[in-house]
ROVO-984612 format. One record per residue (C-alpha): residue in one letter; x negated, y negated, z. Coordinates in steps of 0.2 Angstrom, whole numbers, padded with zeros to 4 digits, always signed. Each point is the difference from the previous one (the first is absolute). Example, Ala and Ser with C-alpha at 12.3 -4.5 7.8 and 13.67 -1.06 7.14 Angstrom:
REM ROVO-984612
a-0062+0022+0039
s-0006-0017-0003
END
This chain:
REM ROVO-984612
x-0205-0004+0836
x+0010+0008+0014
x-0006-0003+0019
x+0008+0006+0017
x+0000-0013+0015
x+0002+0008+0017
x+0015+0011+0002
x+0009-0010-0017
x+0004+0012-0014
x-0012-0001-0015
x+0006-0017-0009
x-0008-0010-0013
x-0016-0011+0007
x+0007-0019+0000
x+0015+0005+0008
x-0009+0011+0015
x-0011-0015+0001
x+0011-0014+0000
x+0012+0010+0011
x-0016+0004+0014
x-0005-0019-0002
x+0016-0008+0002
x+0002+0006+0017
x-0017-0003+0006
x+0003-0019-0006
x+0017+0002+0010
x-0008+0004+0015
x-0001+0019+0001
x-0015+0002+0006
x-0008+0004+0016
x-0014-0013+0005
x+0006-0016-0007
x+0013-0011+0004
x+0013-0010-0012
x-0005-0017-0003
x+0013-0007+0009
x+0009-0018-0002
x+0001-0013+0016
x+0019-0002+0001
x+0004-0018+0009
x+0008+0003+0020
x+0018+0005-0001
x+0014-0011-0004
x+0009-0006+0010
x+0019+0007+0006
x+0012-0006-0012
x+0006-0011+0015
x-0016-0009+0000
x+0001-0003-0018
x+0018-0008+0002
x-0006-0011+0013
x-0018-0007-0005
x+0004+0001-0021
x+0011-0014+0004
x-0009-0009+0009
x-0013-0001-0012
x+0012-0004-0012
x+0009-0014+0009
x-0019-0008+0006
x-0007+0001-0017
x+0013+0001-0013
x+0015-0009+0001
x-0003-0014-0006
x-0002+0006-0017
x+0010+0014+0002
x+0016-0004+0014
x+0016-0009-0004
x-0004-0015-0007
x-0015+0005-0013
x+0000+0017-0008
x-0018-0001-0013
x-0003+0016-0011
x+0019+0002+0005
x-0004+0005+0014
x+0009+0000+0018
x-0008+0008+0017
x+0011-0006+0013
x+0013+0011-0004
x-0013+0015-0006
x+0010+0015+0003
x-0012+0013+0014
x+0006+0017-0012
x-0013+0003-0009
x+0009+0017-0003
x+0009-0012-0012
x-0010-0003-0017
x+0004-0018-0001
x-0005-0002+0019
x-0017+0012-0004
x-0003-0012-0017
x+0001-0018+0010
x-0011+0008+0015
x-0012+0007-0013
x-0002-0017-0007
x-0004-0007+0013
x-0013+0010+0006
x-0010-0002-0016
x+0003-0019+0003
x-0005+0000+0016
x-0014+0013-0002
x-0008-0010-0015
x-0001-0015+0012
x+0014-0009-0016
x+0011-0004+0015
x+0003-0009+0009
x-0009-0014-0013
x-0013-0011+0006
x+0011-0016+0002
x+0013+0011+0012
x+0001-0009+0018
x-0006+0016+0008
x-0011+0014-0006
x-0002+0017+0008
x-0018+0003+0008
x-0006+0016-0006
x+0002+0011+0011
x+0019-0004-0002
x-0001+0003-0016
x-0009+0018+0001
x+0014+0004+0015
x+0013-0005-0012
x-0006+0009-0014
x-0002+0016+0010
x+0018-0002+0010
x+0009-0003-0020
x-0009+0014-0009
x+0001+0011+0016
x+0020-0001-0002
x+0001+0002-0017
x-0012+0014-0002
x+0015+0008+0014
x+0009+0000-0017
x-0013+0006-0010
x-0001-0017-0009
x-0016-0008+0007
x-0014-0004-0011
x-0010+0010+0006
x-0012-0012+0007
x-0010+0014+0010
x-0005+0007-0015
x-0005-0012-0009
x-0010-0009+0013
x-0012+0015-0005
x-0001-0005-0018
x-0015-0014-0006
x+0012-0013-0006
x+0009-0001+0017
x-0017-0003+0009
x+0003-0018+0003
x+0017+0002+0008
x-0011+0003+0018
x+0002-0017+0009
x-0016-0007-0003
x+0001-0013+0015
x+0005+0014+0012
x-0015+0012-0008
x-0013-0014+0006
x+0007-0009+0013
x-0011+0013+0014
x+0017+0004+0009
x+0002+0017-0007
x-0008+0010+0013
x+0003+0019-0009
x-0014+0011-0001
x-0004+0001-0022
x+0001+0017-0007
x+0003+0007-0018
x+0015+0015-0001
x-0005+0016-0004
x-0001+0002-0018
x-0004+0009-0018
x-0012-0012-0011
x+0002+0005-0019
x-0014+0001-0008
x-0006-0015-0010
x-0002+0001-0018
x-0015-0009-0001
x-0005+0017+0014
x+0008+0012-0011
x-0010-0008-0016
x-0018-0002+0007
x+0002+0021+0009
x+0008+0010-0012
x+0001-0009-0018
x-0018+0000-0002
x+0001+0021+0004
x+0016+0005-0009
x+0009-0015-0007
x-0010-0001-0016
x+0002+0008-0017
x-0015+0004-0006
x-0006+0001-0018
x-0017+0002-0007
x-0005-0004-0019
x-0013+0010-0011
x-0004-0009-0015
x-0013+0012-0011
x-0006-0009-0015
x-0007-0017+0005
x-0015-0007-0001
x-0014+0013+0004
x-0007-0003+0018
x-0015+0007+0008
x-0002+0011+0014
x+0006+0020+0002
x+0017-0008+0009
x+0005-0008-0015
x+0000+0014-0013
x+0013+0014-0004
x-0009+0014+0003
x+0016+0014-0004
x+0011+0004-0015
x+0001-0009-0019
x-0004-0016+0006
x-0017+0007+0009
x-0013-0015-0002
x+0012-0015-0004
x+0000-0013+0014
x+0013+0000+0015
x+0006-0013+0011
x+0014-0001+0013
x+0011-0010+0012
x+0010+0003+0016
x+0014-0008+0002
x+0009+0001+0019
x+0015-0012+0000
x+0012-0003+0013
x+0017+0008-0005
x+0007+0005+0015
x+0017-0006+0009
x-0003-0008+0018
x+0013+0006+0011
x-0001-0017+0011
x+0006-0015-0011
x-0005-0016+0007
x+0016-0009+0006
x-0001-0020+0002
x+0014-0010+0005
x-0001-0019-0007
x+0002-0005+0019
x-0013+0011+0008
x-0011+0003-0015
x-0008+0016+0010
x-0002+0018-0006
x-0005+0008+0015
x+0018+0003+0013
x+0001+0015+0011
x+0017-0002-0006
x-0001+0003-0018
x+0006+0018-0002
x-0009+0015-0009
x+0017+0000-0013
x+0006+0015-0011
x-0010-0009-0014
x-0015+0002+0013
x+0002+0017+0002
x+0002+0007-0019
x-0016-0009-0003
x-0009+0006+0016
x+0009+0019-0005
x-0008-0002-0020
x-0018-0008+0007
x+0000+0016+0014
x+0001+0013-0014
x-0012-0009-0012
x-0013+0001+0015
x+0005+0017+0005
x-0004+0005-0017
x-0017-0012-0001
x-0007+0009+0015
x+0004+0019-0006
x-0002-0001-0018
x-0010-0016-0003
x+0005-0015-0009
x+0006-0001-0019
x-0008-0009-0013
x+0003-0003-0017
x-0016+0002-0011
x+0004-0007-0016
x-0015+0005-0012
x-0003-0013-0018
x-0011+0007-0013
x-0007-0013-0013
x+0009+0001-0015
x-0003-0009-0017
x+0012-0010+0001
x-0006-0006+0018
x-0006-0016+0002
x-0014-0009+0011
x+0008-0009+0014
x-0007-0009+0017
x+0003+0014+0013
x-0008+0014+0008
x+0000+0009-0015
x-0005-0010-0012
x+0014+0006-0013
x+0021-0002+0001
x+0010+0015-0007
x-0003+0016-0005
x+0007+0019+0002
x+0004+0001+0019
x+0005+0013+0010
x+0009-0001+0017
x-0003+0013+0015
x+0006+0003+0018
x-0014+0005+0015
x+0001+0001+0018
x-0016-0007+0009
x-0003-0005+0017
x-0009+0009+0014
x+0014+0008+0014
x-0005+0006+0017
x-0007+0017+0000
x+0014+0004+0015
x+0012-0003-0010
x-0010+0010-0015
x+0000+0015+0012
x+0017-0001+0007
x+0007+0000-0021
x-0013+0015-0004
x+0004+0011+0014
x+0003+0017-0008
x+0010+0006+0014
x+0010-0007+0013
x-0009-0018+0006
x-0008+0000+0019
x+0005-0011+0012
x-0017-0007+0004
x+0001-0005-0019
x+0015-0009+0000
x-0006-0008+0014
x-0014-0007-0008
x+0009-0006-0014
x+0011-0008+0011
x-0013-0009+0008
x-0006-0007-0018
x+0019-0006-0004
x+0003-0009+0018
x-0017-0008-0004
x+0004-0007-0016
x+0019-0006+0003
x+0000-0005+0019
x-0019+0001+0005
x-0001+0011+0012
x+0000+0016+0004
x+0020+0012+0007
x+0001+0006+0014
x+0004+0017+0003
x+0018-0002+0001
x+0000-0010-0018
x-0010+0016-0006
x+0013+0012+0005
x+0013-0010-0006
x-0007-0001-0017
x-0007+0018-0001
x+0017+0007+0005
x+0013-0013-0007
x-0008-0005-0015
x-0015+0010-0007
x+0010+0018+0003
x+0017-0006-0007
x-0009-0003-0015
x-0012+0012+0001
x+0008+0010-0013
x-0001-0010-0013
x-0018+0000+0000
x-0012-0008+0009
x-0003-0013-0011
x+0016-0007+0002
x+0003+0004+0019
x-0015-0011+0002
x+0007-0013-0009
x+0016+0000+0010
x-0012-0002+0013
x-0008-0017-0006
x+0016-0008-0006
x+0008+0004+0017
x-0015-0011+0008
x+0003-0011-0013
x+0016-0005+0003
x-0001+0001+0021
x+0004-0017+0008
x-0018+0000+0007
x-0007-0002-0020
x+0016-0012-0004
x+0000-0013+0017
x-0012-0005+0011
x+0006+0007+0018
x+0000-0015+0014
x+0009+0008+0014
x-0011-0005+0014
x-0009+0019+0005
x-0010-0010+0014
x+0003-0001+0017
x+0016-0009+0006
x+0001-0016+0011
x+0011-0005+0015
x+0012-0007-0013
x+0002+0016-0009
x-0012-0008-0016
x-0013+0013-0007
x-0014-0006-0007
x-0006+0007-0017
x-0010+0015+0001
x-0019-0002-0006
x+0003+0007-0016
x+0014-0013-0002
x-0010-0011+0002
x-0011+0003-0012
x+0012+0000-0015
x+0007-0015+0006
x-0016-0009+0003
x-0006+0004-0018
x+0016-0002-0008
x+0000-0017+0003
x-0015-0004-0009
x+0000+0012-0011
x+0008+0010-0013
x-0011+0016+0001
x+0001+0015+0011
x-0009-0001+0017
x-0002+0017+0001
x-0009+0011-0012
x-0001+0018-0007
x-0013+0012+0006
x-0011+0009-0010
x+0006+0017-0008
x-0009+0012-0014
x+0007-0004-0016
x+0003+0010-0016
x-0005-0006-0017
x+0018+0005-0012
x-0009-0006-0017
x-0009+0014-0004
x+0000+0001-0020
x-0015-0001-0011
x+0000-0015-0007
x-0012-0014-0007
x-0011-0009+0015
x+0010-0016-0003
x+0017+0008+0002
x-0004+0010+0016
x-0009-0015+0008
x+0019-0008-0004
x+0010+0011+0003
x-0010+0004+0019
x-0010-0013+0007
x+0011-0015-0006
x+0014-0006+0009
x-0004+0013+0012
x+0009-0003+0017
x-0010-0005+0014
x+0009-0002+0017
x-0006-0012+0013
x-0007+0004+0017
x+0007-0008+0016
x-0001-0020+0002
x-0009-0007+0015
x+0017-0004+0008
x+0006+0021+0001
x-0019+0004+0005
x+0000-0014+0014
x+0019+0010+0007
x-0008+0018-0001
x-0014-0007+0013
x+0014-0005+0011
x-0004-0020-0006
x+0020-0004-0005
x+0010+0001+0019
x+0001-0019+0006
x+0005-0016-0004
x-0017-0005-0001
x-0006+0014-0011
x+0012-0006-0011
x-0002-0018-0001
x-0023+0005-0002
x+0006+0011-0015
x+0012-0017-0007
x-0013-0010+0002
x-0013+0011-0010
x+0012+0001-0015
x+0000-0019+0001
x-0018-0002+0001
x-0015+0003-0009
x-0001-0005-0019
x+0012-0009-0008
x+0001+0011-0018
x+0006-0005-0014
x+0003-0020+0001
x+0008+0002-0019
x+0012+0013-0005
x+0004+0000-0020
x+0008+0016-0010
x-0017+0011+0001
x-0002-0004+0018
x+0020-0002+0005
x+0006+0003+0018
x-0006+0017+0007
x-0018-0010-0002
x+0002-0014+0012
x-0005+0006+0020
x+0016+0001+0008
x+0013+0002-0014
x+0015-0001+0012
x-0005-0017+0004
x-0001-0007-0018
x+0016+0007-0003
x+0011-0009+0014
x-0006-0014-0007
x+0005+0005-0016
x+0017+0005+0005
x+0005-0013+0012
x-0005-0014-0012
x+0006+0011-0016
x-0012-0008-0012
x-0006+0017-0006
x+0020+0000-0007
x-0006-0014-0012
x-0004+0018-0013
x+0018+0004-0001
x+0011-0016-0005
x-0001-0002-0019
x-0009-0013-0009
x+0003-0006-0017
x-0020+0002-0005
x+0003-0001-0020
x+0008-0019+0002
x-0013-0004+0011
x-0013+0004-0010
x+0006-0017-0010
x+0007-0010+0013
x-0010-0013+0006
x-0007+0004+0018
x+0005+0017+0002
x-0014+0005-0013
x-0010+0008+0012
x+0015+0012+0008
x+0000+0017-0006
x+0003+0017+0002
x-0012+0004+0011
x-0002-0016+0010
x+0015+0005+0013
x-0011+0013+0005
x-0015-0015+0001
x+0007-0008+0011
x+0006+0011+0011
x-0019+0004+0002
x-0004-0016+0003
x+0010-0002+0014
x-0005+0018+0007
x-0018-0010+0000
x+0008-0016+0010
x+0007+0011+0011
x-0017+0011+0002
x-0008-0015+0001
x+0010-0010+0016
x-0001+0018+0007
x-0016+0000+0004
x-0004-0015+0005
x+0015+0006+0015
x+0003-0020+0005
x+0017-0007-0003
x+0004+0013-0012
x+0021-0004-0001
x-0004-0020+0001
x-0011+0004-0016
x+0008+0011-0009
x+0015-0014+0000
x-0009-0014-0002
x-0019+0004-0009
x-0004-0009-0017
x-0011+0013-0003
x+0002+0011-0014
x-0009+0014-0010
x-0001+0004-0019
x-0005+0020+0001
x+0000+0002-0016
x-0013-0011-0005
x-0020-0002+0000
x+0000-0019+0006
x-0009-0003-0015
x+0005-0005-0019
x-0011+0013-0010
x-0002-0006-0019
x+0008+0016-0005
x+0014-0001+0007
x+0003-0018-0005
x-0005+0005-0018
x+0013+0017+0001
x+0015-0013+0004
x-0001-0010-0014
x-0012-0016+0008
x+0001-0007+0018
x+0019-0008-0002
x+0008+0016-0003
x-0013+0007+0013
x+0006-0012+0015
x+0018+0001-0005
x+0000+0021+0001
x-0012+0001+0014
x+0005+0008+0019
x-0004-0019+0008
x+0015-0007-0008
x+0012+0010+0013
x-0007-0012+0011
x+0000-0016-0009
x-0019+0001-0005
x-0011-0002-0013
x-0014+0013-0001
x-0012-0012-0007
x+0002-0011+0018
x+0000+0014+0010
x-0013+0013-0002
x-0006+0006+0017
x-0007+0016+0006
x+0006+0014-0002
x+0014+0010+0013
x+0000-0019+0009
x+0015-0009+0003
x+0003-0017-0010
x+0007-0014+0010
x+0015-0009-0009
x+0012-0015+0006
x+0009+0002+0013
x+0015-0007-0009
x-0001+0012-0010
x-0002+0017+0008
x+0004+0003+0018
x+0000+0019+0010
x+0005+0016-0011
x+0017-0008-0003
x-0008-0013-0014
x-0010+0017-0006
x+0006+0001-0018
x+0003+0019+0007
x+0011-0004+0012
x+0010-0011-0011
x+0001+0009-0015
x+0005+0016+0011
x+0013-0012+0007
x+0008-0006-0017
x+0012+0006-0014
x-0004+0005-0016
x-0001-0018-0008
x+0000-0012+0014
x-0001-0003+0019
x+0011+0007+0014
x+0002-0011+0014
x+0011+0011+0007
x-0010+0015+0002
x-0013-0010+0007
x+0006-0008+0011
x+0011+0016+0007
x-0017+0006+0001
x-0006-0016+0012
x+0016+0004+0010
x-0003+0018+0003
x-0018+0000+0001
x-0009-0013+0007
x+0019-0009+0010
x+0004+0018+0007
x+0017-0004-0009
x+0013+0008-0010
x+0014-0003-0014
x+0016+0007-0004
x+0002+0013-0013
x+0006-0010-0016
x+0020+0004+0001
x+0004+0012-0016
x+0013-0017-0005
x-0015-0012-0001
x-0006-0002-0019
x-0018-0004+0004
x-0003-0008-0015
x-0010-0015-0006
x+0005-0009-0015
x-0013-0002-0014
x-0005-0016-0005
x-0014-0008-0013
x+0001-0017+0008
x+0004+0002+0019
x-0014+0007+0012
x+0002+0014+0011
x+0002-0010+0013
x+0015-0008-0008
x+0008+0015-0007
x-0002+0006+0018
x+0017-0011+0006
x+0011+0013-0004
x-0006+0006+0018
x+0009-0011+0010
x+0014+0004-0001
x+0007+0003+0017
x+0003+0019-0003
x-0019+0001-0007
x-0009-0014+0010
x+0004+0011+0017
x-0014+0011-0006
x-0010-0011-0010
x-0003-0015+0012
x-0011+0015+0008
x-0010+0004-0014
x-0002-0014-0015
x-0007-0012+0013
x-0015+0011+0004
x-0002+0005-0018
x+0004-0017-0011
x-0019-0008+0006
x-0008+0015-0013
x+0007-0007-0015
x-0016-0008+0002
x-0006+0014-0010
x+0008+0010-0018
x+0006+0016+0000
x-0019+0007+0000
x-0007-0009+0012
x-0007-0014-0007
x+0002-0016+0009
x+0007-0014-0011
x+0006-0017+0003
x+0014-0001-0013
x+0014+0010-0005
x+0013-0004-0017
x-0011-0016-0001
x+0005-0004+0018
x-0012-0003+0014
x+0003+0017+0012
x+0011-0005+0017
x-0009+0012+0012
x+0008-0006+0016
x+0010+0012+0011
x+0002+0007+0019
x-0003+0011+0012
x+0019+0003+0008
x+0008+0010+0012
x-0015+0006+0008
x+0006+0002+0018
x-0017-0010+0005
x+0000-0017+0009
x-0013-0012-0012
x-0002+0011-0014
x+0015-0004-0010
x+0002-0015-0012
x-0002-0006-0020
x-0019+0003-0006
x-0007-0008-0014
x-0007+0014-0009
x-0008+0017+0000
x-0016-0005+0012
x+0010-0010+0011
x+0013+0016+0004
x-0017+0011+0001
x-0007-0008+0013
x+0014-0003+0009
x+0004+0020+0000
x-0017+0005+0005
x+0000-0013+0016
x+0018+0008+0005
x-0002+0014+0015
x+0015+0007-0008
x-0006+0002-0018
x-0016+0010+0009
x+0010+0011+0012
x+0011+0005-0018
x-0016+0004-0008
x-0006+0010+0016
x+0018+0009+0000
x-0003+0008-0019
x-0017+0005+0006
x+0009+0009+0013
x+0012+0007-0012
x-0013+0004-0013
x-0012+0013+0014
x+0016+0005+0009
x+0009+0006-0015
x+0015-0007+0009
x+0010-0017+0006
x-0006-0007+0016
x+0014+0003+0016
x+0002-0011+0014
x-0010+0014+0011
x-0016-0005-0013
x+0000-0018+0009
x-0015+0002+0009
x-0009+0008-0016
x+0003-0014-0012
x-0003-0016+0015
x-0016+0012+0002
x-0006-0003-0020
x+0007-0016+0000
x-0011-0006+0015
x-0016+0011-0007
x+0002-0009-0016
x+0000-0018+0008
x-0013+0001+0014
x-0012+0007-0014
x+0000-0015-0011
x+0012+0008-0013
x-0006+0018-0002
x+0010+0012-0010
x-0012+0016+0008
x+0004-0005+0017
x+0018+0000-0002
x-0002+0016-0008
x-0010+0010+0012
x+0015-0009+0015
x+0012+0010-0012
x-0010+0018-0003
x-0001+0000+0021
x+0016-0006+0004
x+0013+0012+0009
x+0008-0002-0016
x-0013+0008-0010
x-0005+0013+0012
x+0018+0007+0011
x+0011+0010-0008
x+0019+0001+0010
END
């Protein structure tokens, strides 16, 4: 197909496209503003760097690195100022990293920089070497999730930041879990539809092939409407931040080839109707009787192509015009497309723009077409690809704006749900099936899967009376997505997470903790099925207990007390997948009640289904030794394991960054991270390689905080031994930059309790809340939003909803700058 874009020449579709949409994302384009990056104050003058980076030097770091003592090889007395120089810029570089990653000075030094002479160091070294474009770009990656933590936590909550909070002005791609749940259901599937003629005969007129030589014989049919399309928004998650959802993740080229092929596959839904395969089995001799709609397999089968659907009758009259097309009808039509990609209706300078710019440059190669040039170019607009937060409300004293009413409304909804807030109105539709055809293939191939487009949520009607303009307006509308019925308690595969009230929510808690990840590390299921203990692991029982702990979750949720004390320390747990009672049938399927314990659900959490029955969807209680918080969740740990045993490491790197507002070191690309295999030494023991000096650096950080879980095997089950050797669970919580809350812990409960009494551990949590609703990392301006949360969670005996509804009113939330 050949398309003309504006005043281009004719040139092929995906390149006019990609070439129109490429500048839009890059900024082209009147009523938005870049998304713009918070660059750190300036540097200072190269003078200041020569006479304060010394300093530092000589305070801090001499007396590893001065005359008499050079570790690492390393010597700073004499570091030379030029960092026009490569060996000067190299030594200067590593120290920054050093410094930056808190690594140095070490903990035993006689003097440690506070932190705020560390971050004014940072910024004076990287300012001087970015003057010779070789910084690390720190300002940059400040925006990215994995650098999150690198915001001085004591400085973000100790009330002395006084700057008014405010978000920059930004493009939001859209999520994919958005993208899935709008436009997959309408034109992301391929649809197919079987007609089986032959089978067992069935009453009623419906049922029976009333034209051509197989008039009489029986008929029955199936409609098949899979997803199979590509979603432009991949999901990326960074091990550090675990979250899908940053403002900064760009809409790539891979976006937009995928947003360019979905935009002509719904151009051509909406004018010509949707394509099915009809594939047509007649019963043959040789067929034989199976279990299935049809009642027979094989037979003589012929395959067939139809467009079904029912299109606007706009657009119907626009395609059939015999003469030149009216504006008043391209109006209308244009109406009906704004409706259905951005839910509203153009304005009159958007209506001359596409009547003149698009519509006539195509014009002569046929309407049919030029209207299609039409809905791809709506398809591929930035308003269809981000969500626009550029603050069209009035502006402040301090030159903040706060969001626009209709803002607000996507942001609102957005973060509770994963559905559009507003909705398409109604329009005259046009059947395009029009063939005579047996009752059970016309019902199919018309009234099934036909697309139904909601009406406007509550939240988009409550903004059109005038009810979404305040603070307080906003914070009544939070609170009534928060309230009310609690849904569904229990999520499992036929009721996953778009059932649960307020999916958004679930899903933080999915994504900080990770558990949900427990689906993608591999599993030796085939020797389990013999191996003593492991019996009751396998292929779908990642995907159990990630259920069950969406249902621990759900559960602590809505009780709203203590919620991040619980979710670290509770010994409750939940087995979704089963009844609470031991049916004689299932006993009797499983070969007897020994095989029936040993492969049932329970056994993930140490527990015999005989001594346990309970009713059903209510958590069990379990020793406390044994299962402590969503971190003893067989989930959790399996999502934070290898392939064939536990990973210390990556757990505790997840403590560190998580819960102690922490980070680590890139491992260096000359470090062979390996752990030697062994059939007599316990992890534990095979773990000593680590400390070594050029490993133990990083690791004294994270095997303390993740050795007390070898409490547990690699999928999740607690156990007492290991190699025949009683389990060594002790461990510590180090480095923490908390007066009272380091020291050695005997085992997981003890480091659980002690975390969850720690201020520090909650304010981390409360910072990935912020991340998680902001799409972005906290700045030192959003003090007073976080100290706000923080405060609402406390003085409300622990509630996760009151911290919320501090964040989705905060200045934060709401001004845009």
């Amino acid at each position: 197909m050949i398309f003309r874009f504006a005043h281009a020449r004719p040139t092929v579709l995906c390149a006019a496209c990609c070439l129109a949409l490429q500048a839009w994302l890059a900024g082209g384009f009147a009523g938005a503003d870049e998304p713009t990056a918070i660059e750190p104050a300036a540097a200072e003058s190269s003078q200041a760097f020569a006479r304060q980076a010394p300093a530092f030097v000589a305070k801090y770091c001499t007396d590893c690195h001065g005359a008499d003592l050079q570790e690492g090889g390393l010597r700073l007395d004499r570091a030379e100022l030029d960092l026009a120089q490569d060996d000067a810029a190299k030594t200067w570089v590593r120290v920054l990293e050093q410094v930056l990653f808190a690594e140095m000075p070490p903990e035993d030094a006689s003097a440690a920089p506070s932190s705020v002479e560390r971050a004014q160091f940072v910024e004076l070294v990287e300012g001087e070497l970015s003057r010779f474009g070789r910084g690390i770009s720190l300002a940059e990656k400040m925006l990215l999730p994995e650098y999150g933590n690198f915001v001085d936590h004591d400085q973000l909550f100790s009330g002395q930041i006084t700057d008014l909070p405010y978000t920059p002005a930004r493009l939001w791609r859209q999520r994919p879990d958005i993208y899935r749940q709008i436009w997959g259901k309408h034109y992301g599937r391929k649809h197919m539809y079987s007609v089986k003629i032959g089978g067992t005969e069935r009453d009623g007129d419906q049922y029976t092939v009333h034209h051509g030589p197989h008039k009489g014989k029986a008929i029955s049919g199936r409609y098949f409407a899979d997803e199979r399309f590509a979603n432009p928004f991949f999901e990326y998650v960074h091990p550090a931040a675990g979250f899908t959802d940053y403002a900064t993740i760009p809409a790539d080229q891979a976006s937009l080839e995928a947003l360019l092929t979905n935009a002509e596959t719904m151009a051509e839904i909406l004018t010509v109707g949707t394509s099915v395969t009809v594939v047509t089995e007649v019963k043959s001799k040789d067929s034989r009787f199976g279990n299935n709609h049809g009642n027979f397999v094989g037979g003589v089968e012929t395959i067939q192509h139809e467009r079904r659907g029912q299109i606007p009758v706009a657009f119907s009259r626009v395609m059939e015009s015999p003469g030149k097309v009216s504006q008043a009808d391209f109006r209308e039509a244009l109406r009906i497309a704004f409706q259905l990609f951005l839910r509203r209706d153009p304005n009159d300078a958007e209506v001359d723009h596409y009547w003149r710019t698009v519509f006539q440059k195509n014009a002569e190669l046929g309407n049919t077409m030029a209207l299609q040039a039409v809905l791809i170019y709506i398809a591929v607009s930035p308003e269809f690809v981000y969500r626009m937060e550029t603050g069209l409300g009035p502006a402040d004293e301090h030159g903040r704006r706060m969001l626009s009413p209709h803002e607000l409304v996507y942001a609102v909804h957005y973060a509770f749900q994963n559905t559009a807030p507003f909705g398409v109105e109604e329009f005259e539709r046009k059947e395009i099936y029009t063939k005579a055809a047996e009752p059970l293939v016309v019902e199919a191939m018309t009234q099934q899967n036909a697309v139904t487009y909601a009406r406007n949520g509550w939240l988009a009607e409550e903004m059109l009376l005038g009810q979404l303009q305040t603070k307080a307006d906003v914070e009544r509308a939070v609170r009534k997505y928060l309230g009310g019925s609690p849904g569904n308690m229990h999520p499992n595969h036929n009721s996953p997470l778009e059932s649960v009230k307020n999916p958004r929510v679930l899903q933080f808690f999915r994504e900080f903790f990770g558990y949900h990840q427990a689906l993608t590390v591999f599993k030796d299921v085939n020797q389990f099925a013999s191996t003593p203990g492991f019996e009751h692991f396998h292929d779908h029982t990642p995907t159990r207990l990630m259920y069950d702990t969406d249902a621990l979750v759900l559960h602590i949720l809505q009780q709203d007390k203590h919620v991040f004390e619980e979710l670290l320390t509770t010994n409750k747990v939940f087995v979704s997948y089963w009844s609470g009672t031991n049916d004689e049938g299932s006993i009797q399927k499983a070969g007897g009640k020994k095989k029936y314990a040993a492969q049932h659900d329970a056994q993930s959490y140490n527990l015999d289904p005989f001594e346990s029955e309970h009713p059903r969807n209510d958590p069990i209680l379990v020793p406390s030794e044994q299962r402590c918080g969503v971190l003893t969740q067989p989930s959790w740990l399996v999502a934070h394991s290898g392939n064939f045993d536990n990973d210390p490491v990556r757990r505790g790197k997840w403590i560190r960054e998580k819960l102690l507002a922490g980070y680590i070191m890139d491992v260096p690309i000359t470090v062979d991270a390996q752990i030697p295999d062994s059939e007599t030494e316990t992890l534990r023991e095979r773990f000593r390689v680590v400390r070594a000096d050029s490993c133990w650096r990083c690791h004294k950080k994270m095997n303390p905080l993740g050795m007390p879980f070898e409490a547990f095997n690699h999928v999740g089950r607690f156990r007492l031994e290991e190699m025949g050797k009683p389990v060594d669970t002790h461990g510590g919580i180090t480095y923490s930059g908390t007066d009272g809350l380091d020291g050695e812990v005997e085992n997981v409960h003890d480091m659980m309790h002690r975390l969850a009494a720690s201020p520090r551990v909650r304010q981390s949590f409360i910072r990935h809340m912020f991340r998680y609703w902001m799409g972005r990392n906290e700045m030192l301006s959003d003090s007073q939003t976080l100290i706000a949360m923080d405060q609402a969670y406390v003085q409300n005996e622990g509630s996760f909803q009151e911290a919320l509804v501090a964040l989705l009113t905060s200045d934060s939330f709401l001004y845009r700058k």
